[in-house]
N, CA, C and O atoms as CSV, one atom per row, in Angstrom:
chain,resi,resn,atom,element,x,y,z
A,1,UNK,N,N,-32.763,64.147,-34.328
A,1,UNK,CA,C,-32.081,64.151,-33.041
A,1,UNK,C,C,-32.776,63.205,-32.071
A,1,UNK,O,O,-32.163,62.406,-31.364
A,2,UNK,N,N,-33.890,63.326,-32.085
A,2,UNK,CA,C,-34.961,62.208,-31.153
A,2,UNK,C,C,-34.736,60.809,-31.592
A,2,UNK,O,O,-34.811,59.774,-30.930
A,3,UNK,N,N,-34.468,60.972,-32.740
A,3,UNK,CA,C,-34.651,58.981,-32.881
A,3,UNK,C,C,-33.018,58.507,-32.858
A,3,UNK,O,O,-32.791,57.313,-32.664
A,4,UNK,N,N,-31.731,59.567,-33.081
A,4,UNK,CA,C,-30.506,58.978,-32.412
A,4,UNK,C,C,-30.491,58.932,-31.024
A,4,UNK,O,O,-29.648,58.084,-30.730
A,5,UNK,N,N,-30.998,59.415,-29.982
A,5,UNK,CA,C,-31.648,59.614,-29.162
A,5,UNK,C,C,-31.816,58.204,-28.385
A,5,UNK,O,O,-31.176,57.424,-27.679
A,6,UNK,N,N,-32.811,58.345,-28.843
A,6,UNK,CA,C,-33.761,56.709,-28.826
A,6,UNK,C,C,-32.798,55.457,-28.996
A,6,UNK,O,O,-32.509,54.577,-28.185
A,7,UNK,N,N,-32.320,55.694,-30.554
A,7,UNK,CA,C,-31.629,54.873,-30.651
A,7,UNK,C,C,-30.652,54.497,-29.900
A,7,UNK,O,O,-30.478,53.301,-29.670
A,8,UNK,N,N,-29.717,55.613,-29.309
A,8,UNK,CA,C,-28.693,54.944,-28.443
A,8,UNK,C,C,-29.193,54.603,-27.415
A,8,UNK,O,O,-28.510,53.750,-26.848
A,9,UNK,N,N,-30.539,55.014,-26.632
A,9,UNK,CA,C,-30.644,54.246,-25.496
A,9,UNK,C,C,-30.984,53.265,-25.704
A,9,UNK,O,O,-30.860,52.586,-24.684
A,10,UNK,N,N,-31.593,52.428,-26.918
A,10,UNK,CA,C,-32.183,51.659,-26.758
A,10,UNK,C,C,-30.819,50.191,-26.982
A,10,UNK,O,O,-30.885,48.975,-26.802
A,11,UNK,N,N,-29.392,51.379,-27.575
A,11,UNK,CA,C,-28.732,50.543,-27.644
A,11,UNK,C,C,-27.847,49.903,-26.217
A,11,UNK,O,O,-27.381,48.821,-25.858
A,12,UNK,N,N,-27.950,51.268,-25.707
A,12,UNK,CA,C,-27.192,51.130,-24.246
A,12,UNK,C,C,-27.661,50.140,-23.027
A,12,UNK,O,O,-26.910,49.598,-22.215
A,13,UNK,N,N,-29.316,50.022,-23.109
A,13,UNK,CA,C,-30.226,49.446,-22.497
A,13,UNK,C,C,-29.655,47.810,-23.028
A,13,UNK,O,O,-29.236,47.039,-22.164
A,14,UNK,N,N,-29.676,47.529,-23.996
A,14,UNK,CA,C,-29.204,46.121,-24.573
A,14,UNK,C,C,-28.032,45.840,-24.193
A,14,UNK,O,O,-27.793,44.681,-23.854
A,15,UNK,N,N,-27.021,46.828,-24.155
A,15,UNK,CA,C,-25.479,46.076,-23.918
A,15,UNK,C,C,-25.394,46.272,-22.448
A,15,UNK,O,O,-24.419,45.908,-21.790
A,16,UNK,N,N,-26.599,46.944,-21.878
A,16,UNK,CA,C,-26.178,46.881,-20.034
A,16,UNK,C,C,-27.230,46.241,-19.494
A,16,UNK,O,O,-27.772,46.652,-18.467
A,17,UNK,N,N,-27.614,45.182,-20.134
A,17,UNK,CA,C,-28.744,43.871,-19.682
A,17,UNK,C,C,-27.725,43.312,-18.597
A,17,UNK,O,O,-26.513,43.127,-18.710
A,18,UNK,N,N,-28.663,43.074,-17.392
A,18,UNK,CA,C,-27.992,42.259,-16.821
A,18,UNK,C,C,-27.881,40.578,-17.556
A,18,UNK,O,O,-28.639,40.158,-18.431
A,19,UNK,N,N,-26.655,39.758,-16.880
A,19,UNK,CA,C,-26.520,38.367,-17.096
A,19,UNK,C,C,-26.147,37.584,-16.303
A,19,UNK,O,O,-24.982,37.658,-15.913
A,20,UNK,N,N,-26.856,36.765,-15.900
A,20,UNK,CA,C,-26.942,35.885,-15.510
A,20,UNK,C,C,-25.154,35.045,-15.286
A,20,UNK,O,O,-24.493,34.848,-16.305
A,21,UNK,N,N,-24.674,34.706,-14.124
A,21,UNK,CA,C,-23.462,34.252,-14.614
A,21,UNK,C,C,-23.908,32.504,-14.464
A,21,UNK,O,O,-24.893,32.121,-13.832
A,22,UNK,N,N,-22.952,31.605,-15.186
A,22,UNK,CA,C,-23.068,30.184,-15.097
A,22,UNK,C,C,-23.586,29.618,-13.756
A,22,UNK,O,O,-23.568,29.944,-12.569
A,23,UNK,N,N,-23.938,28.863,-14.331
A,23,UNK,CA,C,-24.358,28.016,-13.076
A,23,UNK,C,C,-23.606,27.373,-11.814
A,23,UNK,O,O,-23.967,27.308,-10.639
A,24,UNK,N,N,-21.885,26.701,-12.751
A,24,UNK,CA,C,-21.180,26.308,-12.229
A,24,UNK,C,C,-20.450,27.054,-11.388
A,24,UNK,O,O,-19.973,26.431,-10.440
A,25,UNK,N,N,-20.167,28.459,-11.461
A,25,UNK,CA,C,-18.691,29.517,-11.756
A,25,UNK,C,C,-18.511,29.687,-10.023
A,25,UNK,O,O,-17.561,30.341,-9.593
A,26,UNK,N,N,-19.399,29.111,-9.181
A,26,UNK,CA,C,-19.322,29.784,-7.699
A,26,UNK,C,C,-18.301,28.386,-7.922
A,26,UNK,O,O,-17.142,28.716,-8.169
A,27,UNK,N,N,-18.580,26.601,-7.868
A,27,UNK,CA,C,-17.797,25.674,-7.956
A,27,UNK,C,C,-16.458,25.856,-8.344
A,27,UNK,O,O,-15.441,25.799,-7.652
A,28,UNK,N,N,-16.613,26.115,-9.709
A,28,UNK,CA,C,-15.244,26.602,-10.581
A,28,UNK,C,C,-14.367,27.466,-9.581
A,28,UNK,O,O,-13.480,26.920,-8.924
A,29,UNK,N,N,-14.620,28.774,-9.479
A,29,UNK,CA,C,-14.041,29.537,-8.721
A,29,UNK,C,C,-13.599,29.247,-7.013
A,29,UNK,O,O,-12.764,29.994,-6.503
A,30,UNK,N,N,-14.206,28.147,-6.218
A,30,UNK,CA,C,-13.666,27.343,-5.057
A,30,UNK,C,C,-12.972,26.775,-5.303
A,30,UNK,O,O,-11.926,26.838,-4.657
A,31,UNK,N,N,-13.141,25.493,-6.818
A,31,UNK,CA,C,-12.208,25.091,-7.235
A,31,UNK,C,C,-10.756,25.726,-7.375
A,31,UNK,O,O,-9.822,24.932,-7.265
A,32,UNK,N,N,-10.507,26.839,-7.565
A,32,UNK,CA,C,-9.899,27.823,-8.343
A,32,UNK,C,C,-9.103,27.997,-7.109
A,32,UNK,O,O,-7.932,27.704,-6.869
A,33,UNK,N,N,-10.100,28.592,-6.324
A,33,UNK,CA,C,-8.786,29.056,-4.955
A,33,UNK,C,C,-8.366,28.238,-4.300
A,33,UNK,O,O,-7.396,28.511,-3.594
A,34,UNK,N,N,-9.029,26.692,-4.275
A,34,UNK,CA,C,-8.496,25.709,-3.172
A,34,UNK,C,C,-7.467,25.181,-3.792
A,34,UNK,O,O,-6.641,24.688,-3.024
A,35,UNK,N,N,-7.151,25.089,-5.258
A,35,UNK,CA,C,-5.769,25.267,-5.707
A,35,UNK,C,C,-4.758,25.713,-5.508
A,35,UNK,O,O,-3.656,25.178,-5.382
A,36,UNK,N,N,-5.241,27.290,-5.445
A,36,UNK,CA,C,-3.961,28.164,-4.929
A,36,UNK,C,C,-3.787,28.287,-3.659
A,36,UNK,O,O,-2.734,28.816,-3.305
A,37,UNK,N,N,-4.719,27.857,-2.657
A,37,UNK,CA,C,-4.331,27.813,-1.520
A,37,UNK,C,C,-3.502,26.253,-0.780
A,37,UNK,O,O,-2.985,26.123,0.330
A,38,UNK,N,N,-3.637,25.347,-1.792
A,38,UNK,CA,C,-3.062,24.289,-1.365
A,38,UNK,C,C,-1.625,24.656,-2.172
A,38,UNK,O,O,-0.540,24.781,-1.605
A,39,UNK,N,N,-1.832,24.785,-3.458
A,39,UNK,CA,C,-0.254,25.385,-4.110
A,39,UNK,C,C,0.825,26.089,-3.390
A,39,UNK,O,O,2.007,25.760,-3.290
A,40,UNK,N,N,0.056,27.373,-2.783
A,40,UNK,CA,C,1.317,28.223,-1.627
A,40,UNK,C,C,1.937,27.179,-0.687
A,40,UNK,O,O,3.124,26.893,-0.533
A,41,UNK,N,N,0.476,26.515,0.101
A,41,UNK,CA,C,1.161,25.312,1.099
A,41,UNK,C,C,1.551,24.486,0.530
A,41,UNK,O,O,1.266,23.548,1.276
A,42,UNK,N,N,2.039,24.063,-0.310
A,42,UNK,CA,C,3.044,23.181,-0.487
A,42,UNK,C,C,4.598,23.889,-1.229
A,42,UNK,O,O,5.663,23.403,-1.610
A,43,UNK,N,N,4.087,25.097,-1.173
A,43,UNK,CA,C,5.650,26.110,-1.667
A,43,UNK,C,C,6.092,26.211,-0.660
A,43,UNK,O,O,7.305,26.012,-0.611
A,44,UNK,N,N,5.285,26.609,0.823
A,44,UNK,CA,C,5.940,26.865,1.637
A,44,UNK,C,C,6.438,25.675,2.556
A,44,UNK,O,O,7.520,25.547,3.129
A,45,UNK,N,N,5.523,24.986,2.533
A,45,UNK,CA,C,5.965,23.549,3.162
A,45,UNK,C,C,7.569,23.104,2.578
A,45,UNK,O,O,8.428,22.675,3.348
A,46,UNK,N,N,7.727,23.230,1.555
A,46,UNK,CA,C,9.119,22.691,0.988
A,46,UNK,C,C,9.972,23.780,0.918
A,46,UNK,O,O,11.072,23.744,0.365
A,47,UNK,N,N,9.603,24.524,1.338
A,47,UNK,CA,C,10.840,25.823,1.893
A,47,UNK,C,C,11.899,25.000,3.305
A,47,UNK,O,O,11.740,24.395,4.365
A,48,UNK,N,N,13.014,25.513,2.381
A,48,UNK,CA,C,13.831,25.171,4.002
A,48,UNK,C,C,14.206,26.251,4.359
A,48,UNK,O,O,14.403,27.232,3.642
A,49,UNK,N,N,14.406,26.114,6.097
A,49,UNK,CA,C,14.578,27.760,6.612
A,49,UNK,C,C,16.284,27.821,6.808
A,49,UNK,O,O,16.835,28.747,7.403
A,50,UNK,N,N,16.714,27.138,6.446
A,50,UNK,CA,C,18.090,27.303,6.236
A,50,UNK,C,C,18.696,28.301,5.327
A,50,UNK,O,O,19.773,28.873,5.496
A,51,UNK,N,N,17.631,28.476,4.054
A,51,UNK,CA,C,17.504,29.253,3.124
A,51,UNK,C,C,17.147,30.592,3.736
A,51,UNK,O,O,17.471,31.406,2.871
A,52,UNK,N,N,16.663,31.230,4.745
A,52,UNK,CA,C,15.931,32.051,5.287
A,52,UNK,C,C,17.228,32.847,5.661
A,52,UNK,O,O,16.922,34.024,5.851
A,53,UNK,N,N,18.488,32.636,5.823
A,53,UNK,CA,C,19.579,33.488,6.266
A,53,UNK,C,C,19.481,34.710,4.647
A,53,UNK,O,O,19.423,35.934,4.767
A,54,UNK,N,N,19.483,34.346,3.968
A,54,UNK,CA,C,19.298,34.859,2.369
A,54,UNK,C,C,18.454,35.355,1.584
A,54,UNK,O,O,17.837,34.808,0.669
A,55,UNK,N,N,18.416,36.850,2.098
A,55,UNK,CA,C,17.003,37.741,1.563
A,55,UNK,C,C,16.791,37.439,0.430
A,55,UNK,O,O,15.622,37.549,0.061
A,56,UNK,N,N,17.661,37.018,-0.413
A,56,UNK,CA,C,17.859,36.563,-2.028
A,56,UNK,C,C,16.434,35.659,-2.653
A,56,UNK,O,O,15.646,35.849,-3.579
A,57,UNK,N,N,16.573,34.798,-1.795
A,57,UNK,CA,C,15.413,33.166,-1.420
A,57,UNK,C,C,14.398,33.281,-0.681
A,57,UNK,O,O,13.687,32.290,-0.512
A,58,UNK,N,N,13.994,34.855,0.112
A,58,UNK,CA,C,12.438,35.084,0.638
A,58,UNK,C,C,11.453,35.271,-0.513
A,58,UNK,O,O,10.327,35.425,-0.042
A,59,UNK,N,N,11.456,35.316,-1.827
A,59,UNK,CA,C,10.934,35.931,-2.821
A,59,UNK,C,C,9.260,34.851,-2.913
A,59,UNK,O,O,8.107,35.210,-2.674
A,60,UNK,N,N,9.817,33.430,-3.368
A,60,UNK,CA,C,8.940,32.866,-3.376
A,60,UNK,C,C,8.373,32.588,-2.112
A,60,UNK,O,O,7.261,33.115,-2.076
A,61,UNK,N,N,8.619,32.036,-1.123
A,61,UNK,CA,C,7.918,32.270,-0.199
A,61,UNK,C,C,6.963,33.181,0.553
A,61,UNK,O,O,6.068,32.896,1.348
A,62,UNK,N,N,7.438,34.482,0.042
A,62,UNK,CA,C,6.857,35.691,0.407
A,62,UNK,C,C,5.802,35.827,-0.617
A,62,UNK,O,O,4.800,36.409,-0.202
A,63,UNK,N,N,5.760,35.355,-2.118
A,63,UNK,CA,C,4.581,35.411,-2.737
A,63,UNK,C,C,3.676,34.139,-2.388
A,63,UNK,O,O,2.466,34.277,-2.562
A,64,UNK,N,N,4.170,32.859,-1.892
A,64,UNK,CA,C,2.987,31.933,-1.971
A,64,UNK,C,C,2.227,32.635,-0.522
A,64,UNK,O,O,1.001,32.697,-0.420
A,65,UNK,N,N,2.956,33.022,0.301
A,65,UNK,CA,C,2.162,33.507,1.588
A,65,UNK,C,C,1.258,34.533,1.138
A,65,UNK,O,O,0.095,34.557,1.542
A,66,UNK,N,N,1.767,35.483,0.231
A,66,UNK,CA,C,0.102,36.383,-0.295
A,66,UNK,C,C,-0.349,35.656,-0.877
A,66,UNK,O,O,-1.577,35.603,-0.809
A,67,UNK,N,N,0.273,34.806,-1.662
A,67,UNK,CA,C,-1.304,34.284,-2.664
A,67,UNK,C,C,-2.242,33.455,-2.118
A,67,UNK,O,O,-3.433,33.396,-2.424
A,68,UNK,N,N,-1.545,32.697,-1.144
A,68,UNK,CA,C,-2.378,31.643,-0.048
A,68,UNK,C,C,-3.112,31.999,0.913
A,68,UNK,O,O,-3.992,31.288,1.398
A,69,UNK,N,N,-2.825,33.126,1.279
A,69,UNK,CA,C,-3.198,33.952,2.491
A,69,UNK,C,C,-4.727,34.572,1.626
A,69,UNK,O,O,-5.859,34.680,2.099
A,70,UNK,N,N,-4.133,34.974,-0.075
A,70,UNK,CA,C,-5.604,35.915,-0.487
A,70,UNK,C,C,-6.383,34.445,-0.738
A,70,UNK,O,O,-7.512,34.377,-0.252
A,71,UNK,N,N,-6.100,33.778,-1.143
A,71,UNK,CA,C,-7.157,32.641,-1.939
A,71,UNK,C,C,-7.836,32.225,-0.394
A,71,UNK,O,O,-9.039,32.485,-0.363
A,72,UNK,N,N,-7.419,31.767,0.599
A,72,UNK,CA,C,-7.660,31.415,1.901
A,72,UNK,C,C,-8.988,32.744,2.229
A,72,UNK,O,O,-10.070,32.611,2.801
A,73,UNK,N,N,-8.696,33.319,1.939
A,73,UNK,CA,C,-9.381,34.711,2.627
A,73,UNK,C,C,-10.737,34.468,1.824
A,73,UNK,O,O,-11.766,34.154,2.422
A,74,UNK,N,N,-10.686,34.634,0.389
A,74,UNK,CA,C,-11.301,34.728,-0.371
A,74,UNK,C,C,-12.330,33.757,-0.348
A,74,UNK,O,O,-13.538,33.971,-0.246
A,75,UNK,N,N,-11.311,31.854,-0.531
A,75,UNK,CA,C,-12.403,31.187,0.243
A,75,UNK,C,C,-13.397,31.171,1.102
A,75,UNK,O,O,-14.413,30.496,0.937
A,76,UNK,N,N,-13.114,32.131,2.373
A,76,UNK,CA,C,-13.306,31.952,3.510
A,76,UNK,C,C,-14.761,32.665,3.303
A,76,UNK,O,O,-15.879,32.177,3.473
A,77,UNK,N,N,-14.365,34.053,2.857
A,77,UNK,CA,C,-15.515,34.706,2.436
A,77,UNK,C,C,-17.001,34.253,1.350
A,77,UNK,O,O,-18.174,34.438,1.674
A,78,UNK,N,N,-16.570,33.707,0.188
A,78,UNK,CA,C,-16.979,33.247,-0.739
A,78,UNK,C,C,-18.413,32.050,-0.009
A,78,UNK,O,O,-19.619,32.063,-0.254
A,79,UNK,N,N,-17.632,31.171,0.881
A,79,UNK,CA,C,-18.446,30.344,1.790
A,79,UNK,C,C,-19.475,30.636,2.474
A,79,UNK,O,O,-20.474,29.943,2.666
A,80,UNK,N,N,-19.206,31.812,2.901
A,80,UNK,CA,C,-19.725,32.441,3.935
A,80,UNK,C,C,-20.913,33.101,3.306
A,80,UNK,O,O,-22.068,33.002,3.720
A,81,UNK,N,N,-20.626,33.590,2.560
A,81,UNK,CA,C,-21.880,34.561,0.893
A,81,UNK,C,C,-23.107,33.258,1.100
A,81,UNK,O,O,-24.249,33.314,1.555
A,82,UNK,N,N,-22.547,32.458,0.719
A,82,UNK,CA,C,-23.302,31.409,0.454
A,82,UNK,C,C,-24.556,30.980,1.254
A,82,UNK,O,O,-25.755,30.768,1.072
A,83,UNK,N,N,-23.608,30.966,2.260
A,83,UNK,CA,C,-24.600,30.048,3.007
A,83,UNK,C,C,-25.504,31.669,3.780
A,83,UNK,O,O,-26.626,31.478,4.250
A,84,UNK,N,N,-25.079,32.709,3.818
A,84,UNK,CA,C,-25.792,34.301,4.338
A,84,UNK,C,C,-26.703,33.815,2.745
A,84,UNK,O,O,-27.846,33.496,3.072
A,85,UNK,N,N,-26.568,33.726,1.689
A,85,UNK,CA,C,-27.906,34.231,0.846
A,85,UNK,C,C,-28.610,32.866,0.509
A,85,UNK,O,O,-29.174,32.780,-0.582
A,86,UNK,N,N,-28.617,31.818,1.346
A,86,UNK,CA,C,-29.472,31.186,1.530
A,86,UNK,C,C,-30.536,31.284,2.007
A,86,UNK,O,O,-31.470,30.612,1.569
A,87,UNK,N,N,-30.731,32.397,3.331
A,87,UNK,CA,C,-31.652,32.697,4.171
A,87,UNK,C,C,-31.577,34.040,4.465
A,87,UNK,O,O,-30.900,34.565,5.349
A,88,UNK,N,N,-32.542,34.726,3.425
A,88,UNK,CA,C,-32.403,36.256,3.651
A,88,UNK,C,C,-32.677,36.808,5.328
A,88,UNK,O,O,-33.502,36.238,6.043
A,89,UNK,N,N,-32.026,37.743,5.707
A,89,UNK,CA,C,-32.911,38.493,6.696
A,89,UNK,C,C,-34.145,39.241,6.370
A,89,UNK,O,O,-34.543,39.517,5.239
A,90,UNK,N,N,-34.966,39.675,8.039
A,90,UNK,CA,C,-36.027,40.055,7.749
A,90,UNK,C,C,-36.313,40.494,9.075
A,90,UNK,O,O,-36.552,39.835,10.088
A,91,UNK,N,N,-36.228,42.022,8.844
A,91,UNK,CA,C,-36.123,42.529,10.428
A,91,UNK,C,C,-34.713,42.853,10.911
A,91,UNK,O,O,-33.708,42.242,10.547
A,92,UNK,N,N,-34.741,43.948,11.828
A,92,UNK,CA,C,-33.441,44.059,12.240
A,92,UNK,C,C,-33.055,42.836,12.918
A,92,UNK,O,O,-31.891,42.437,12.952
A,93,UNK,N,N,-33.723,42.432,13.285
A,93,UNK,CA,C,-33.145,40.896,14.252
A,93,UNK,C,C,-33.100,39.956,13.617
A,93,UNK,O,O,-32.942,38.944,14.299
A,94,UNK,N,N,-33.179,39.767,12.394
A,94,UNK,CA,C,-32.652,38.783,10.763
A,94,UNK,C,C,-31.718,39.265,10.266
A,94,UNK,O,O,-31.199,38.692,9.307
A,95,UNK,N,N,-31.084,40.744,10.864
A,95,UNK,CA,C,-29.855,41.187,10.093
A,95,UNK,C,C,-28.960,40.878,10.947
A,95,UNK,O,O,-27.878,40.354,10.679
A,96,UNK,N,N,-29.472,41.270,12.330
A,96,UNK,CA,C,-28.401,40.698,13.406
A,96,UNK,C,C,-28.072,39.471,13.568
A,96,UNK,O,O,-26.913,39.103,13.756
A,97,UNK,N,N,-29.423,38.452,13.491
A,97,UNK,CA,C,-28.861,37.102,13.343
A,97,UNK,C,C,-27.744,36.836,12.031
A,97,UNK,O,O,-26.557,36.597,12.255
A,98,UNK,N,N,-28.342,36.920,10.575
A,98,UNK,CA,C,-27.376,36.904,9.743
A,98,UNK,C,C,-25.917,37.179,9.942
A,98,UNK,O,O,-24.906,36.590,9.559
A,99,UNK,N,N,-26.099,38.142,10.582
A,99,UNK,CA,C,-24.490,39.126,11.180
A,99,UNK,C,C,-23.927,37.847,11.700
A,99,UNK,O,O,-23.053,37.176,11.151
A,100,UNK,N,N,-24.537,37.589,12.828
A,100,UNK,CA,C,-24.351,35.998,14.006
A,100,UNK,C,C,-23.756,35.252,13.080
A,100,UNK,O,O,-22.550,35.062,13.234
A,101,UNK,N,N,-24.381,34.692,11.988
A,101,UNK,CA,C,-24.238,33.613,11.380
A,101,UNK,C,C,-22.819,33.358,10.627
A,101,UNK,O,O,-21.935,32.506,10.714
A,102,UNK,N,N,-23.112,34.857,9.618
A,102,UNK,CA,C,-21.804,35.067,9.063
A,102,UNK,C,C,-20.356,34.820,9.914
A,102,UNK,O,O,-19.467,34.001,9.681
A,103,UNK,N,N,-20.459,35.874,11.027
A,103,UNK,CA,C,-19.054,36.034,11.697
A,103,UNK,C,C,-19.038,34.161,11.913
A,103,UNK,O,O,-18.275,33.614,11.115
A,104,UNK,N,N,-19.560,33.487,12.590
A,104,UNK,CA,C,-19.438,31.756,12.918
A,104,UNK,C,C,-19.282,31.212,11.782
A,104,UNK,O,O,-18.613,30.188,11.914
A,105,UNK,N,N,-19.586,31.409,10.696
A,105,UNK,CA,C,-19.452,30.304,9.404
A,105,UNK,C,C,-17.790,30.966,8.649
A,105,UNK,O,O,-17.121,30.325,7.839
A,106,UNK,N,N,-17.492,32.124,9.093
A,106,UNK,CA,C,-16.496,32.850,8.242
A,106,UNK,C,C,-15.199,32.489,9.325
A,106,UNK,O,O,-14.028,32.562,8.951
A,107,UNK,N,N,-15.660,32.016,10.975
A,107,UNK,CA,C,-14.717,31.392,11.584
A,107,UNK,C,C,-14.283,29.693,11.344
A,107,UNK,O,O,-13.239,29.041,11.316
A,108,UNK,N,N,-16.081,29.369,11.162
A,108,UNK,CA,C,-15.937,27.672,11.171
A,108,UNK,C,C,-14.890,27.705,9.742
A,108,UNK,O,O,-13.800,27.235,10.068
A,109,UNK,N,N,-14.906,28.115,8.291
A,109,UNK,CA,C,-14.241,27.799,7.230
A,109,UNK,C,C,-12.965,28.541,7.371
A,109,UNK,O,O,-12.132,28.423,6.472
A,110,UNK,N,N,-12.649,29.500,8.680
A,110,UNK,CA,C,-10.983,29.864,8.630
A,110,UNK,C,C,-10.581,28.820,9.338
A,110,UNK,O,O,-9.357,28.784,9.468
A,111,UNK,N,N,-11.325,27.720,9.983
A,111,UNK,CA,C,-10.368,26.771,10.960
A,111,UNK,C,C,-10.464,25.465,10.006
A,111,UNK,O,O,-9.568,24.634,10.156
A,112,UNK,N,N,-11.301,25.247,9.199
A,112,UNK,CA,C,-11.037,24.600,8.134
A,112,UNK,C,C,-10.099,24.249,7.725
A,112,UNK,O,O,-9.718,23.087,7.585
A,113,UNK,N,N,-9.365,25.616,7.363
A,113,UNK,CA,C,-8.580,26.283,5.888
A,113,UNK,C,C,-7.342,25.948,6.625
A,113,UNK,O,O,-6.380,25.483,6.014
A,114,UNK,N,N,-7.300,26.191,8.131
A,114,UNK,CA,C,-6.108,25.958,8.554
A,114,UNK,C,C,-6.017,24.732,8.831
A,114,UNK,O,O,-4.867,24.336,9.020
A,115,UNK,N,N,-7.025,23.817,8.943
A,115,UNK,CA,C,-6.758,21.828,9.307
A,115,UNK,C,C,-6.979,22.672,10.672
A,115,UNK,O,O,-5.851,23.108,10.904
A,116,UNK,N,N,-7.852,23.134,11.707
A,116,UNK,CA,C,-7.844,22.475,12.756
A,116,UNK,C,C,-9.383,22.440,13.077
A,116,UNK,O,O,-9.793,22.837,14.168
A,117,UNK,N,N,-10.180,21.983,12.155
A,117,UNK,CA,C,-11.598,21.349,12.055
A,117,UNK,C,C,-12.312,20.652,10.968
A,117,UNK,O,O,-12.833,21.184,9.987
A,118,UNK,N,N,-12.285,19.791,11.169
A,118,UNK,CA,C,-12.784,18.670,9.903
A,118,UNK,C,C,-14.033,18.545,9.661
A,118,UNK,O,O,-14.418,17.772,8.785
């Protein structure tokens, strides 16, 4: 009984190793959403609202606006990670600054996202 025991922890311990993810995958994954967030805008950009009398024809539009709206978000956040675990806090007044930092970098990349800061 002791050494199945053993054994499974020692198996459980192995398959719940942490890992390391790629190197690239934060890139990849910006990559990833600035796709879908340029994709919606250009679904919705070529929407005509003439079409808009016709609940029939809100369908796609109504999905590129979530999907653009989440990838946008997601971006927004993702950025923001980044540049917060560059410079840990230290002290409540390193958490508050961080706090500072975040909310301004999670605004500077929503005005980005929308084109009205280059």
């Amino acid at each position: 009984m002791s050494e199945a025991v053993s054994n499974l922890e020692s198996l459980l311990r192995e398959a719940l190793a942490p890992v390391e993810p790629p190197a690239d995958l934060v890139e990849r994954l910006e990559g990833a959403l600035t796709s879908i967030a340029e994709m919606a805008a250009d679904e919705l950009e070529a929407w005509e609202l003439s079409a808009m009398r016709d609940p029939r024809n809100w369908a796609r539009p109504a999905a590129a606006l979530l999907a653009g709206g989440a990838a946008a978000g997601a971006l927004v956040v993702l950025r923001a990670r980044r540049r917060a675990a560059s410079s840990p806090p230290t002290g409540l007044s390193g958490v508050r600054d961080l706090a500072r930092r975040t909310v301004a970098d999670m605004e500077r990349e929503t005005r980005k996202l929308l084109g009205g800061d280059r």
